[in-house]
C-alpha positions in Angstrom: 0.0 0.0 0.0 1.4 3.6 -0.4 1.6 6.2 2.4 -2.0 8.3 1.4 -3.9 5.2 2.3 -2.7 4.0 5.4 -3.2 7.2 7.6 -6.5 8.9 8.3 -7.7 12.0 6.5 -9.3 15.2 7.5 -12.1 16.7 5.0 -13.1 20.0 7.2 -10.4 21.9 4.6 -12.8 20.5 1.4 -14.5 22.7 -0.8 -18.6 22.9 -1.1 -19.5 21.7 -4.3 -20.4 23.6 -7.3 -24.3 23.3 -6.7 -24.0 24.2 -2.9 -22.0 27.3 -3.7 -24.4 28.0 -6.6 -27.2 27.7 -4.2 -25.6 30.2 -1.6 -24.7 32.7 -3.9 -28.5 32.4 -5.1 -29.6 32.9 -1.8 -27.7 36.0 -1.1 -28.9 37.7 -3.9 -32.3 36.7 -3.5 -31.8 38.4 0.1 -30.4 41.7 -1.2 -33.1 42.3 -3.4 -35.5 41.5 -1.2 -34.2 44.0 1.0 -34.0 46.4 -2.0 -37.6 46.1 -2.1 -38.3 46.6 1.4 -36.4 49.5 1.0 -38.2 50.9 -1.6 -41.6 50.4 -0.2 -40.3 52.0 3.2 -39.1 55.3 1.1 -42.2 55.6 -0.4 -44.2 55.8 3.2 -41.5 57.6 5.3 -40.2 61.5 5.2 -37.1 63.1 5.8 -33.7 62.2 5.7 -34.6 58.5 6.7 -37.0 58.8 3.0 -33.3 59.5 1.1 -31.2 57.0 3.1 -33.4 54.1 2.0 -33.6 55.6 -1.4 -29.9 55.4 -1.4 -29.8 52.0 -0.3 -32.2 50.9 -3.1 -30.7 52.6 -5.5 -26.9 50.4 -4.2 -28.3 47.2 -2.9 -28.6 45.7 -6.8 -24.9 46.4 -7.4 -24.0 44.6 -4.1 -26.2 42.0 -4.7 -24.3 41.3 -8.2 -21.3 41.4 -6.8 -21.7 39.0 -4.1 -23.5 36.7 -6.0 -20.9 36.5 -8.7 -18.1 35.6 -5.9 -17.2 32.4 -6.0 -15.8 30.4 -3.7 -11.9 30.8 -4.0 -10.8 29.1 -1.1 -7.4 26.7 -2.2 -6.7 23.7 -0.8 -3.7 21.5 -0.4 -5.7 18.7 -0.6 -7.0 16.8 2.8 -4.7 17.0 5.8 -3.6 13.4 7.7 -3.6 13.0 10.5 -0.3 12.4 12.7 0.2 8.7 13.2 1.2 9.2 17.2 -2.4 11.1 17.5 -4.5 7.8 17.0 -5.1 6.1 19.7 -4.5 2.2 19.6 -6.4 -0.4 20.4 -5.2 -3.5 22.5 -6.2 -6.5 24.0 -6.8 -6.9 27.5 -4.4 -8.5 30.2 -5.4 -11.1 33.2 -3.7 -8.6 35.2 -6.0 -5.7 35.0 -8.5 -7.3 37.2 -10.2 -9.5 35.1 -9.9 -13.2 35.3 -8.3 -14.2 31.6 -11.6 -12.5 30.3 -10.9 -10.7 27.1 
């Protein structure tokens, strides 16, 4: 056997999958504009400065929302990370000794 397959691997450092980061970047966008709209609606019944702020932020919100949903996840990895052999802990059988009468 070679050396990758005899120690245990860690997959926290994996990349989502293509679907799963399609799926979040959907999300967010849907969420921005969603906002956007609330927004909107919320300039249309306030006054004052507040009125302009959220007319501001609708105005922004769509070029935010493009933006974050075109950023893809650009994480690299090295690949999964073993573990260190002396970390495992080791299995073994049983002595009489340890209190047990040659029960295994």
């Amino acid at each position: 056997m070679n050396e990758h397959t005899d120690l245990p691997v860690s997959i926290t450092s994996a990349r989502v999958s293509h679907s799963e980061d399609l799926r979040r970047r959907q999300l967010r966008y849907l969420f921005s504009m969603g906002l956007r709209t609330v927004c909107f609606v919320l300039a249309i019944v306030t006054t004052g400065p507040l009125r302009w702020s959220l007319v501001a932020a609708a105005v922004f919100l769509p070029y935010i929302a493009v933006v974050l949903a075109n950023a893809k996840d650009r994480r690299t990895s090295a690949g999964p990370a073993s573990f260190p052999v002396e970390d495992t802990p080791l299995l073994g059988a049983r002595r009489a000794s340890d209190g047990e009468s040659g029960k295994v």
